[in-house]
C-alpha positions, 0 to 999 in steps of 0.5 A, a space after each residue: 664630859 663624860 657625865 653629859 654624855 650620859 645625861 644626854 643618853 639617859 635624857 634620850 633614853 627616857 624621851 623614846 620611852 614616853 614616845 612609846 608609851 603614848 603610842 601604846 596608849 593611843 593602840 589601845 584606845 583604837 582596840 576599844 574603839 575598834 571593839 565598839 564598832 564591832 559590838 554596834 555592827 553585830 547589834 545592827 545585823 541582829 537587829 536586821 535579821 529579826 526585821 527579816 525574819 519578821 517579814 519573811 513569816 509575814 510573807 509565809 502567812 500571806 501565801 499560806 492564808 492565799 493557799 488556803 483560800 482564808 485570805 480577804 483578798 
């Protein structure tokens, strides 16, 4: 009786550290993905600052030109 009790516990013991080790794995697979996302993100805003300070000094042009009287308008 006694060495199936310890079998039971050791066989309990080894089934409730693979579950753990699964949900580690997964974690860490939800960080990568999480870290991805950022990565992209930060990507887009950049991109999207260059696209607006792109506009913003073709604008700035457009009044200089307008100020300075050069523009074709």
């Amino acid at each position: 009786m006694k060495k199936l009790s310890l079998v039971l516990l050791a066989a309990v013991f080894t089934l409730s550290i693979y579950s753990c080790r699964e949900t580690t794995e997964n974690n860490e697979t939800n960080v990568d993905d999480v870290e991805a996302e950022f990565e992209e993100a930060g990507q887009e805003i950049e991109e999207g600052a260059e696209e607006v300070g792109n506009e913003i000094e073709a604008g700035a042009e457009e009044v200089e030109a307008e100020v300075e009287g050069t523009d074709d308008i």
